[in-house]
KOLPA-424691 format. One line per 4 residues: their letters; for each residue x, y, z of N, C-alpha, C. Coordinates in pm, whole numbers, plus 32768, in hexadecimal, padded with zeros to 4 digits. Example, Ala and Ser with C-alpha at 12.3 -4.5 7.8 and 13.67 -1.06 7.14 Angstrom:
<rs>
as = 8527,7DC7,830C,84CE,7E3E,830C,8528,7EB6,830C; 8505,7F1F,82C4,8557,7F96,82CA,850A,8003,8313
</rs>
This chain:
<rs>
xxxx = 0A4D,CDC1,2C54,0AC4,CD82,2C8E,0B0E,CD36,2C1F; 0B7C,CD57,2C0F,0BD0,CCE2,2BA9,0BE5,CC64,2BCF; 0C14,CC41,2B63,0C3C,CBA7,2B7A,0CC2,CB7F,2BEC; 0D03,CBDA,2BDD,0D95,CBD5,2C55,0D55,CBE2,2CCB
xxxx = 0D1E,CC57,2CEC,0CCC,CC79,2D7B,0C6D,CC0B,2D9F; 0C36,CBBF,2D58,0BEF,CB61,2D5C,0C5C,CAC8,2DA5; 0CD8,CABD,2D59,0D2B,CA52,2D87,0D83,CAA5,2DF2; 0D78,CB12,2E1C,0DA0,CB36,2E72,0D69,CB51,2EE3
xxxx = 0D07,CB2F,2EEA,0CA0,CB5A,2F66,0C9B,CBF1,2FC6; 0D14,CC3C,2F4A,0CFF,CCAC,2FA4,0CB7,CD5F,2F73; 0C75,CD05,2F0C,0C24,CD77,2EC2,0C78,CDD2,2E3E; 0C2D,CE38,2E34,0C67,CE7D,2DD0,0CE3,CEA1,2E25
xxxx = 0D51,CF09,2DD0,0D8E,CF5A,2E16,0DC3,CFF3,2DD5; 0DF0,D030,2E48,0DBF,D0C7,2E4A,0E31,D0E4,2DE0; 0DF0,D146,2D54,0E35,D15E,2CFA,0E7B,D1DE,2D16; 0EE3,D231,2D2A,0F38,D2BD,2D4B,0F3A,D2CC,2CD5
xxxx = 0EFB,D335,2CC1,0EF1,D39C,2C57,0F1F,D41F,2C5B; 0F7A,D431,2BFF,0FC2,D4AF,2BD4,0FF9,D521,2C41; 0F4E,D55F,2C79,0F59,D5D1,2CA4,0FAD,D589,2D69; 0F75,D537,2D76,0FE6,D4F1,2DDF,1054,D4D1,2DEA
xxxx = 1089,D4B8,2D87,1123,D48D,2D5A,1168,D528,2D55; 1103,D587,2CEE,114C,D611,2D1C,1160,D653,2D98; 10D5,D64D,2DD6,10F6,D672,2E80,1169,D626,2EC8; 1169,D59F,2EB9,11D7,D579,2EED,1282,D59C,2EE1
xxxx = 1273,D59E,2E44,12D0,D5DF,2E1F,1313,D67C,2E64; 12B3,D69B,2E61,12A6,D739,2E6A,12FB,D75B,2F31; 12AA,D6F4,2F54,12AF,D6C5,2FCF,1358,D6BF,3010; 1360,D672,2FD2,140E,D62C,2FCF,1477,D687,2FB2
xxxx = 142D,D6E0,2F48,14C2,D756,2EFD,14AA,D79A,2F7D; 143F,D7D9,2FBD,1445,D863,3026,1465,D80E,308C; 1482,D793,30C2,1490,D774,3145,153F,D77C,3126; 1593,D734,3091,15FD,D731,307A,1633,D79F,305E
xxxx = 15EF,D800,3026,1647,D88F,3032,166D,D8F1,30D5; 15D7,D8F7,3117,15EA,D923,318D,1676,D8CC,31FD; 166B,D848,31B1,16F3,D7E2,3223,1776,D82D,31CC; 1778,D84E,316A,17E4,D8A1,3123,1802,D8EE,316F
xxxx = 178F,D962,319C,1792,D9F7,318B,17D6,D9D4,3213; 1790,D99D,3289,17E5,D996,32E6,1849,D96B,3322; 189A,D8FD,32D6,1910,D8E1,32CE,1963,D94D,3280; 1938,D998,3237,198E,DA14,31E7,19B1,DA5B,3258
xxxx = 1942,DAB8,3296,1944,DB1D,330D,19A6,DAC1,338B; 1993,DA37,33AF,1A0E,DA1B,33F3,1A8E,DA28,33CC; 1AAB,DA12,3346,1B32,DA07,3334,1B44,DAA0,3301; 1AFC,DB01,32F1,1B0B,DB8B,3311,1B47,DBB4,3377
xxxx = 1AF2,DB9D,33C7,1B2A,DB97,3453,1BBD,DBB0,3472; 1BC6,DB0F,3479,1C60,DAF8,3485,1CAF,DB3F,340E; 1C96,DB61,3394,1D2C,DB9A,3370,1D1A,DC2A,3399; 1C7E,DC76,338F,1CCB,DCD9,33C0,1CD2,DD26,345D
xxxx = 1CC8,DCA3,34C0,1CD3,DCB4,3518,1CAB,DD34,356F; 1C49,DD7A,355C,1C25,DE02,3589,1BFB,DE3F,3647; 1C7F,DE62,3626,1C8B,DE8C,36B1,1C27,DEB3,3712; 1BCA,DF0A,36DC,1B4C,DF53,370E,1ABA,DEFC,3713
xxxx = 1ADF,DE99,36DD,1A44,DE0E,36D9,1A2F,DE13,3776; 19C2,DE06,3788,1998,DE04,3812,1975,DE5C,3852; 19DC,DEE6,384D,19EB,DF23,38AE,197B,DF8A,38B1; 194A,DFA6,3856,189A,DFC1,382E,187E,DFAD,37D6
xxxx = 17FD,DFE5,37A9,17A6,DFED,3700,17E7,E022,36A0; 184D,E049,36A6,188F,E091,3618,188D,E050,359B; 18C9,E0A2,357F,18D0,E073,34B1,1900,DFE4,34C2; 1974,DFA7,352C,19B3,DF52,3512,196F,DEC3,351C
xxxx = 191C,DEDA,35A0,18BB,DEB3,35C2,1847,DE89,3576; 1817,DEF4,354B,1788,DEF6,34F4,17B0,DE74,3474; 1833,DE84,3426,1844,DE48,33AB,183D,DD92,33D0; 1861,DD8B,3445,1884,DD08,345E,1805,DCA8,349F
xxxx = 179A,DCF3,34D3,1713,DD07,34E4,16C6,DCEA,346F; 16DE,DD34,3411,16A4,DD3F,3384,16AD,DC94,3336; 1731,DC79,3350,1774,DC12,3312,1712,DBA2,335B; 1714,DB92,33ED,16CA,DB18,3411,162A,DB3F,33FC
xxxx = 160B,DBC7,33F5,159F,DBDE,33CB,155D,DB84,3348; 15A0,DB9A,3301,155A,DB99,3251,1596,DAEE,329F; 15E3,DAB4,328B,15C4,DA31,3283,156E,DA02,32B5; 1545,DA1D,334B,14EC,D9E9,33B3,1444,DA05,337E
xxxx = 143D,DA33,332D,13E4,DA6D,32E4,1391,DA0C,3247; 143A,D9FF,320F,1438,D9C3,31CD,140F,D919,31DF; 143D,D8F4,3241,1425,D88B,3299,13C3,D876,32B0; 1380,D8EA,32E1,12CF,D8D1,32FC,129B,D8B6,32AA
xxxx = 12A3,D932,320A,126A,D926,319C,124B,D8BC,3163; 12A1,D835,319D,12B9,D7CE,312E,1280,D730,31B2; 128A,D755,322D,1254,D700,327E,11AE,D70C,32DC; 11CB,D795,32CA,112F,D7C5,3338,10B5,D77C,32EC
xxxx = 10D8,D775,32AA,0FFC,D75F,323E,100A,D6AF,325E; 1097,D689,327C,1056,D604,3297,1060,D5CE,333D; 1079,D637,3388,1062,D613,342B,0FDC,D632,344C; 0FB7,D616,34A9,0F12,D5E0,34E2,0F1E,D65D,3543
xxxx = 0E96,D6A7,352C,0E8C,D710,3597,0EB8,D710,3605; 0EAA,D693,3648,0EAE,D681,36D2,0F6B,D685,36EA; 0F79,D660,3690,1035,D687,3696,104A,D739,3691; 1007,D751,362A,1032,D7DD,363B,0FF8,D866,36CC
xxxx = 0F95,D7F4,370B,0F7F,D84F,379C,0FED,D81F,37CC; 1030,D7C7,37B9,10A5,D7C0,3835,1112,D7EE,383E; 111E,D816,379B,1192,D884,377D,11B0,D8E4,37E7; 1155,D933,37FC,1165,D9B3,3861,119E,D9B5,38D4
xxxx = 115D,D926,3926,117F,D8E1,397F,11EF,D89F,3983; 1214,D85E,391A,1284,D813,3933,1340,D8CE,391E; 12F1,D8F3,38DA,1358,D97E,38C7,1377,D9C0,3981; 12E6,D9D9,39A1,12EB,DA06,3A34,134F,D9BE,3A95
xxxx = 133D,D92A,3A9A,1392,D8BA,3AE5,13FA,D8E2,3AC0; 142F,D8D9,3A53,14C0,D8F5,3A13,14F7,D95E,3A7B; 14BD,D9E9,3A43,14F5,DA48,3A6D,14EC,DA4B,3B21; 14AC,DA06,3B52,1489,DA67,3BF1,1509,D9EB,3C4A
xxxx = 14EA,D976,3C14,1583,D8F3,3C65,15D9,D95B,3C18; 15DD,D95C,3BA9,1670,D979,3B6F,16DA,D9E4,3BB1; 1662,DA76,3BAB,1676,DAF2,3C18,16B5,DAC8,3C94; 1663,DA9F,3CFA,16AA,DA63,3D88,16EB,D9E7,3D7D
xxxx = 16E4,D9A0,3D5A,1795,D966,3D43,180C,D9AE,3D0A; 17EF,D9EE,3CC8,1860,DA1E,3C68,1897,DA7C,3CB6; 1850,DADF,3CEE,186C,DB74,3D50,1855,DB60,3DBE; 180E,DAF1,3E2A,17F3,DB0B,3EC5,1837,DA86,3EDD
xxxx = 184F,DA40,3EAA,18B4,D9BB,3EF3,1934,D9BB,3EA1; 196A,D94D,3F27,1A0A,D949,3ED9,1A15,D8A9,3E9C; 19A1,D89E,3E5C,19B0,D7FE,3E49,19A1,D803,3DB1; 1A37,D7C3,3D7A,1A5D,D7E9,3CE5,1A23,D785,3C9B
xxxx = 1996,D7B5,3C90,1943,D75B,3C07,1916,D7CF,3BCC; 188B,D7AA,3B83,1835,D811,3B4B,17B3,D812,3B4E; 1799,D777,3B5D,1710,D745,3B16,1690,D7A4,3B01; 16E7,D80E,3AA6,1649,D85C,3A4C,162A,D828,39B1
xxxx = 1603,D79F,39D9,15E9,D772,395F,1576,D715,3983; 1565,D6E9,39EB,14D6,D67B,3A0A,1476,D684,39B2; 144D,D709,39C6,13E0,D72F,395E,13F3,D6FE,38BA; 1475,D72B,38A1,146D,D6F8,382B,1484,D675,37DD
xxxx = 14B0,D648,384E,14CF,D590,383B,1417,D529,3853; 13E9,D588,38B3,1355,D53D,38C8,1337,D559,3804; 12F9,D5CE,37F2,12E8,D5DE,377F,1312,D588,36F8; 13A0,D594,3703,13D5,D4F6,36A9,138F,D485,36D6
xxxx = 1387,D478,3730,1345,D3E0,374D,12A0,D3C1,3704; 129D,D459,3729,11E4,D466,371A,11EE,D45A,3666; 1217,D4A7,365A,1219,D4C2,35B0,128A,D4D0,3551; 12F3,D4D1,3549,134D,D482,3512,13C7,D4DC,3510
xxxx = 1427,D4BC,34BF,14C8,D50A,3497,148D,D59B,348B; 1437,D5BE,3416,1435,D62F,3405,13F8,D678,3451; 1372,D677,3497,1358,D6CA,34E4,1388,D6AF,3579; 1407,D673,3594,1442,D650,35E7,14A9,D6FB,35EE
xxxx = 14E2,D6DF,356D,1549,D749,354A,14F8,D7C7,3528; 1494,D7EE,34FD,1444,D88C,3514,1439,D8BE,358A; 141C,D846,35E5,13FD,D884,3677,1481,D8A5,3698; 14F6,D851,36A6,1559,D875,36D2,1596,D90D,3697
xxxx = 1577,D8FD,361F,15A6,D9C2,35E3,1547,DA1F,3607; 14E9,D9EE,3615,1497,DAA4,3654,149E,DA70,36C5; 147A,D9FC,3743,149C,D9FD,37C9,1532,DA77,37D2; 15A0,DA9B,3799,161B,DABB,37D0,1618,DB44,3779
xxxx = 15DC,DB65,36DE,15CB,DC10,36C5,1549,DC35,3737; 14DC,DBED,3766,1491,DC42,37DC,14C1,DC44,3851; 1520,DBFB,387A,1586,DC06,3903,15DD,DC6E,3910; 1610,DC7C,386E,167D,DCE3,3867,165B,DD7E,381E
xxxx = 15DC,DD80,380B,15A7,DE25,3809,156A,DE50,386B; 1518,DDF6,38CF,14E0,DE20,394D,1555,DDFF,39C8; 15AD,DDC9,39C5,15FD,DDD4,3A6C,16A4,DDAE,3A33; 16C4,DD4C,39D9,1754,DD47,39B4,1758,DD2E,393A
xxxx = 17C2,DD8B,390A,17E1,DDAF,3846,183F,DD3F,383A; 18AB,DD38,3896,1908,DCD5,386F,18D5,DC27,3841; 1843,DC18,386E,1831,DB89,388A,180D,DB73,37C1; 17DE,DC05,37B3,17B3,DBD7,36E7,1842,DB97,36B6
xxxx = 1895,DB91,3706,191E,DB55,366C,1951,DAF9,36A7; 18ED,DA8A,370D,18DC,DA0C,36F8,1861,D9D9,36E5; 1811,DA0A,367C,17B1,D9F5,3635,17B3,D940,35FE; 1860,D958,35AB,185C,D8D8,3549,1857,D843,3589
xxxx = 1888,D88F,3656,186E,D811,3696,1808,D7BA,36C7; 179B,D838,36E2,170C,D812,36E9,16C8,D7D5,36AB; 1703,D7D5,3630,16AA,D7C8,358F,16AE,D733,35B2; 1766,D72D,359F,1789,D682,3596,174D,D61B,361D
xxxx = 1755,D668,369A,170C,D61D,3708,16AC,D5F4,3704; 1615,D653,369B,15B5,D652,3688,15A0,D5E0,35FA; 161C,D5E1,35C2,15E6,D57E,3559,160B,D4E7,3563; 166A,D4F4,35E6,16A6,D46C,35D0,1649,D43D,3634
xxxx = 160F,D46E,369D,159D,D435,36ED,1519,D3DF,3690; 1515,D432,361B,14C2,D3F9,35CA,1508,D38E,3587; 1579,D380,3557,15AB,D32A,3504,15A7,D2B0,3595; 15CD,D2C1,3619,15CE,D233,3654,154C,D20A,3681
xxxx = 14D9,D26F,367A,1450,D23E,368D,1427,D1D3,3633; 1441,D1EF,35BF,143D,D1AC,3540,1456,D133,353B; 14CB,D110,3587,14FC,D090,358F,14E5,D036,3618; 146E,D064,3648,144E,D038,36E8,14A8,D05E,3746
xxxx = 14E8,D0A1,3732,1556,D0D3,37B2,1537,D0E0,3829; 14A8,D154,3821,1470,D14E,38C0,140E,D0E0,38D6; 1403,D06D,38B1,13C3,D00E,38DE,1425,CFA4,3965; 149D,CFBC,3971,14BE,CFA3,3A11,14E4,D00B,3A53
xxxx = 1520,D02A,3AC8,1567,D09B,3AE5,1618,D07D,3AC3; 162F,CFF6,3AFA,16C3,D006,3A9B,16D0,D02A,3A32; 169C,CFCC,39C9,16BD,D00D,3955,168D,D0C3,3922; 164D,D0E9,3974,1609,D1A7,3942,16CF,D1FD,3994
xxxx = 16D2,D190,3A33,1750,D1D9,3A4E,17E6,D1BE,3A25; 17FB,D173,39DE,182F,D145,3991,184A,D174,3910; 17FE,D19B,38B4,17EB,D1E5,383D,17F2,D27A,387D; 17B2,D2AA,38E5,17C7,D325,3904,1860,D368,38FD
xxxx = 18A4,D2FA,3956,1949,D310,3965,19A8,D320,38CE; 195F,D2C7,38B0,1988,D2C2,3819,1972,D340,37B6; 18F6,D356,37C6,18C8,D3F5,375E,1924,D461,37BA; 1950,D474,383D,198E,D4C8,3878,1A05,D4D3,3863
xxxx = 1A51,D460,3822,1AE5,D488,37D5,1ADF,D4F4,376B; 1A94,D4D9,36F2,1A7B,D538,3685,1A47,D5A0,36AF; 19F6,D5B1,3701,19E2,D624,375D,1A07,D669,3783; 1A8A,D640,37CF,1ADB,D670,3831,1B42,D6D1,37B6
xxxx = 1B70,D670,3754,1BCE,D6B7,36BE,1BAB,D70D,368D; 1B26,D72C,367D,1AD8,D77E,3633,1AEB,D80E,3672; 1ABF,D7FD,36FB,1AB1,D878,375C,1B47,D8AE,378E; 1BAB,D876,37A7,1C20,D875,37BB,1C68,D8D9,377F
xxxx = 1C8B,D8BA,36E0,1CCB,D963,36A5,1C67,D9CA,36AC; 1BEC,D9DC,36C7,1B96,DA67,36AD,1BB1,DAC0,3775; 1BE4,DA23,37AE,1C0D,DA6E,3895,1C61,DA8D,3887; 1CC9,DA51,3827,1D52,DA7C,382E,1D7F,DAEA,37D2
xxxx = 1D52,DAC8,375C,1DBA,DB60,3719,1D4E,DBD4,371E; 1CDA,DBA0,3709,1C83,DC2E,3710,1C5A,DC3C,37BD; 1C55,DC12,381A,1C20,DC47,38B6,1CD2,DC2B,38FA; 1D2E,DBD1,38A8,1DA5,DBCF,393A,1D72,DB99,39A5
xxxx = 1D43,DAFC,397F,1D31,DAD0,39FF,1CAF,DA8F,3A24; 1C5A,DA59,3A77,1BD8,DA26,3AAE,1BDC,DAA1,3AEC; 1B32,DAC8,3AB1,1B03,DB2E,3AE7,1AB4,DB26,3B3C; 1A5A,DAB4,3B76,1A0A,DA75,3C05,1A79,DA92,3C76
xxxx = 1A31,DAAB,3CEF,1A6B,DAA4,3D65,1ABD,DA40,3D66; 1A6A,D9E1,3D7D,1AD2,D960,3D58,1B14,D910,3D34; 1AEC,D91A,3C8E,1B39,D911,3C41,1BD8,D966,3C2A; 1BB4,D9E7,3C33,1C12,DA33,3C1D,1C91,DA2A,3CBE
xxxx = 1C4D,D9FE,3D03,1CBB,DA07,3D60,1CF8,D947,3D2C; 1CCF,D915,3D2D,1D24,D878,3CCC,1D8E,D8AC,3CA4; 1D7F,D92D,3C2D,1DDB,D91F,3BDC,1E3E,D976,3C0D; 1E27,D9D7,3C8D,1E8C,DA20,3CB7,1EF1,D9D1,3D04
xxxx = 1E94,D975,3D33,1F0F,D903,3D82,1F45,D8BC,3D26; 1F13,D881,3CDD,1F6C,D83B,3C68,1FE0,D89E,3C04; 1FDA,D8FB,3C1B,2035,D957,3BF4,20B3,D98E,3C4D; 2050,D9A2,3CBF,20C1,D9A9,3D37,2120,D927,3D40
xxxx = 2105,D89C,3D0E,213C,D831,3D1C,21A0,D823,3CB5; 218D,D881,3C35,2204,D871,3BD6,21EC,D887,3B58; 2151,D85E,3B39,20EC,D837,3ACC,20CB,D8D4,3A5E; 2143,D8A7,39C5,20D8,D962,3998,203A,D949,398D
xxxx = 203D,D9E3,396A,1FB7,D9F0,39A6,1F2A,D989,3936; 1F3F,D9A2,38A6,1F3E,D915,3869,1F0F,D8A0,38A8; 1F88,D865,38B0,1F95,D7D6,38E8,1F49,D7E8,397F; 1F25,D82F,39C0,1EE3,D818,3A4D,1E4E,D854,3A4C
xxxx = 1E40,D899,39CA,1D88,D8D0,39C4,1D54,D813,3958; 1DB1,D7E5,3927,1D8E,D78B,38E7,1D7E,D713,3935; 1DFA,D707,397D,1DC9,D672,39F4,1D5D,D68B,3A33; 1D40,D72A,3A89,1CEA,D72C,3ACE,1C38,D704,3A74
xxxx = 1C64,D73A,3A0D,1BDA,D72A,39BC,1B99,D699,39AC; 1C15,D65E,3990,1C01,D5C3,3972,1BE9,D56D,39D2; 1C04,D57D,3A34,1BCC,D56C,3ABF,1B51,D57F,3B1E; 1B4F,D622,3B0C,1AA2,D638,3B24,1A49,D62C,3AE7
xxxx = 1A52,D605,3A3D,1A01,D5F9,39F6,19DF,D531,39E6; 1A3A,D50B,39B4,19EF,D49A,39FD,19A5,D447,3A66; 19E5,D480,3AC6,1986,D48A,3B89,1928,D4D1,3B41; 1910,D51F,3B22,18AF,D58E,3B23,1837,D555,3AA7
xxxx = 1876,D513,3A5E,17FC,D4DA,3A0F,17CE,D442,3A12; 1830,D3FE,3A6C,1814,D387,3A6B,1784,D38D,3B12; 17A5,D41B,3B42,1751,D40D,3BBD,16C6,D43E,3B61; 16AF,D496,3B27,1660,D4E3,3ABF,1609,D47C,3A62
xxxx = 1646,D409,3A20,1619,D38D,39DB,15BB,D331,3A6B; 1604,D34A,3AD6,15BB,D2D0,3B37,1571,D33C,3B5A; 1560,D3BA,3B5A,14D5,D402,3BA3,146F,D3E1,3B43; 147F,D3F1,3AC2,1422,D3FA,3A50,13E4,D364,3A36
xxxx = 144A,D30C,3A56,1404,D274,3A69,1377,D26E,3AE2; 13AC,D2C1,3B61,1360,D299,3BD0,12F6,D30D,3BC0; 12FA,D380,3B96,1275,D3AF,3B58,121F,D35B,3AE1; 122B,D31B,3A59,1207,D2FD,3A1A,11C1,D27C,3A65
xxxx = 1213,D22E,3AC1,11D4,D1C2,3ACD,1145,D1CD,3B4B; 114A,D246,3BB7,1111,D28F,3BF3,107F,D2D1,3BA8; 1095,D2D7,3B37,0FEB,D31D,3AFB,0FA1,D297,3AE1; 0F20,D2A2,3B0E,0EA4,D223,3AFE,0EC9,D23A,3A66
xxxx = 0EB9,D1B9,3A35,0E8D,D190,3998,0E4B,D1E8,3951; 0DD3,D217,3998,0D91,D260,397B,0DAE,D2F2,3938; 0E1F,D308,3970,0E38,D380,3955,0EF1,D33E,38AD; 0F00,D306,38D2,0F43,D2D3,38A5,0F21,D2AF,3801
xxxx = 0EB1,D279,3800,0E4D,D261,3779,0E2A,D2BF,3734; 0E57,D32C,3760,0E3D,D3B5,371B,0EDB,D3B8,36D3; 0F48,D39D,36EC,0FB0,D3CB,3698,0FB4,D372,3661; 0FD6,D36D,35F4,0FE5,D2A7,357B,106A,D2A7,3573
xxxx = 10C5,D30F,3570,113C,D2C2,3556,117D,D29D,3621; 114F,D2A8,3658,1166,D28B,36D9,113B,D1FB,36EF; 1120,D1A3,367E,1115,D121,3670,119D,D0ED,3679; 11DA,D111,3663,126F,D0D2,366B,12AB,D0C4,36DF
xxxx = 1294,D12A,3728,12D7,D13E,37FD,1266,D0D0,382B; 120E,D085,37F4,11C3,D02F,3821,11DD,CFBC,3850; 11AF,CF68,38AC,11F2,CEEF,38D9,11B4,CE74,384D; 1225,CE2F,384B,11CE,CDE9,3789,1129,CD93,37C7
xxxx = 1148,CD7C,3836,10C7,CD49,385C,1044,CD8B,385C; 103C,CE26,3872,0FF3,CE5F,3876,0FD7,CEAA,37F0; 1047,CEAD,37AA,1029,CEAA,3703,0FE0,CE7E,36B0; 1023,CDF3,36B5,0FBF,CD77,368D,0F3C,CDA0,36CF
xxxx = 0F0A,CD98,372B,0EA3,CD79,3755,0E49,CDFB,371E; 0E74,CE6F,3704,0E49,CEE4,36C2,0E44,CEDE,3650; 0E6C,CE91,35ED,0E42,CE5D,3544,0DF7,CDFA,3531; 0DDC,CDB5,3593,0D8D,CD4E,35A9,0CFF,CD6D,3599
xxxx = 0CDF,CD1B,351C,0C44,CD49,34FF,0BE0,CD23,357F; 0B9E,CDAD,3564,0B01,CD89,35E4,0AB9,CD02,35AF; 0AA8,CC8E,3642,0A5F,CC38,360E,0AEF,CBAA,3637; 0B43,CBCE,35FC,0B98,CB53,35E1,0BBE,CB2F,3666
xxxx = 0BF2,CAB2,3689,0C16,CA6E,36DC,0CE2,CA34,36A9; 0CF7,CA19,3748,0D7B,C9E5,3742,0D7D,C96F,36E1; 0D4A,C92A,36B6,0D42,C8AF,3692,0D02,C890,361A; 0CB2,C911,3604,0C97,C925,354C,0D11,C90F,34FC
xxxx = 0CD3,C8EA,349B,0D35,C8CE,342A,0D80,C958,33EF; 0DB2,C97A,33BD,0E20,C9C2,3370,0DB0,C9E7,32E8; 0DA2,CA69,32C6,0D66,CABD,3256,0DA0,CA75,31E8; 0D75,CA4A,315E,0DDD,CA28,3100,0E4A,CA82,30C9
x = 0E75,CA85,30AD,0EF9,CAFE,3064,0F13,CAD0,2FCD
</rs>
């Protein structure tokens, strides 16, 4: 023990050596290139606006697939080795949720939200920005090769739903329900922008039952088509995620501890009381003194 650790009472401390600093490194370039790759393939998208996206698997299709592919990939490459098994069983699960609400809201009701994202917002909560945003890109390329093509070229929106869930976990967000619905409404503006030019110039419109009829009335009212796939967006997408942020609060706060103590970064959706009391060395009392520092 040195002499510092000694006036520090808190022992040696852990030296990072080389080959860690490179993994980390290494870490950071593939999580920052894949957030490239798929912001590229969005703004692909939009300029070259391709008529035929959606309408099946074609070439046009496949390339734009490819695009959220290799990032979402890339994404993993650079986040998976540091999520906890027990996150990655829920992947599957949380993809399934996505797709099966998303399906019957989107096609059997006329109620203009979406919420096929639960799944991937729990996930942010559980384990952070990035594997917030993986789930959200393969949740929507496995939605859109098994039942709808059109849903892959709002990939870049999933990503961001999925990462900003993590970015407000981070900051205790879901530790009340105002503030998780609150921030929800909030991530659903950028949301709503994001998804907006890929309904309008590439689909003409909200393509949900109910969504898409929004924008036929708002068009019938005067609105180009533009300006009325965009209000409508900005509208259902904040309802739609500020309700989505308060589901993911009332699940998270709903699992025993127990199960809870298995995800570590899900320390943050924690109430600070029950935090504290979870760093709290075995043994100590309310009224013990303070460790030296």
């Amino acid at each position: 023990m040195t002499a510092h650790s000694r006036q520090s009472g808190q022992g040696p401390t852990t030296t990072v050596g080389p080959g860690q600093n490179r993994n980390r490194t290494l870490a950071l370039a593939l999580t920052l290139l894949g957030t490239l790759i798929v912001i590229g393939t969005y703004v692909a998208v939009l300029l070259t606006q391709p008529a035929n996206l959606g309408v099946d698997l074609g070439h046009t299709t496949l390339w734009v697939m490819l695009g959220y592919l290799v990032g979402g990939i890339l994404l993993a490459a650079g986040t998976l080795p540091l999520i906890p098994r027990s996150v990655l069983a829920l992947i599957p699960v949380a993809i399934a949720l996505n797709i099966v609400i998303g399906q019957i809201i989107g096609n059997y009701t006329p109620v203009p939200l979406y919420l096929d994202s639960i799944g991937t917002v729990l996930i942010g909560v559980l384990a952070g920005p990035a594997a917030g945003a993986f789930t959200g890109i393969i949740s929507n390329l496995i939605w859109g090769v098994t039942l709808s093509p059109s849903v892959i070229a709002f990939s870049s929106g999933a990503a961001f739903i999925g990462a900003a869930a993590g970015w407000a976990a981070r900051l205790g967000v879901f530790r009340t329900p105002w503030t998780a619905v609150i921030v929800g409404a909030v991530a659903g503006v950028p949301a709503g922008a994001i998804g907006a030019p890929v309904a309008a110039y590439v689909f003409g419109g909200g393509l949900g039952a109910g969504t898409g009829g929004v924008v036929a009335i708002l068009q019938a009212a005067g609105l180009e088509m533009f300006n009325a796939t965009f209000a409508q967006s900005m509208v259902s997408d904040i309802v739609d995620k500020a309700l989505i942020f308060a589901l993911a609060y009332v699940v998270i706060r709903s699992l025993p501890k127990r199960i809870i103590g298995r995800y570590p970064f899900a320390r943050h959706s924690r109430p600070k009381a029950a935090s504290i009391e979870s760093t709290t060395p075995a043994g100590a009392t309310a009224g013990s003194a303070p460790a030296a520092e």
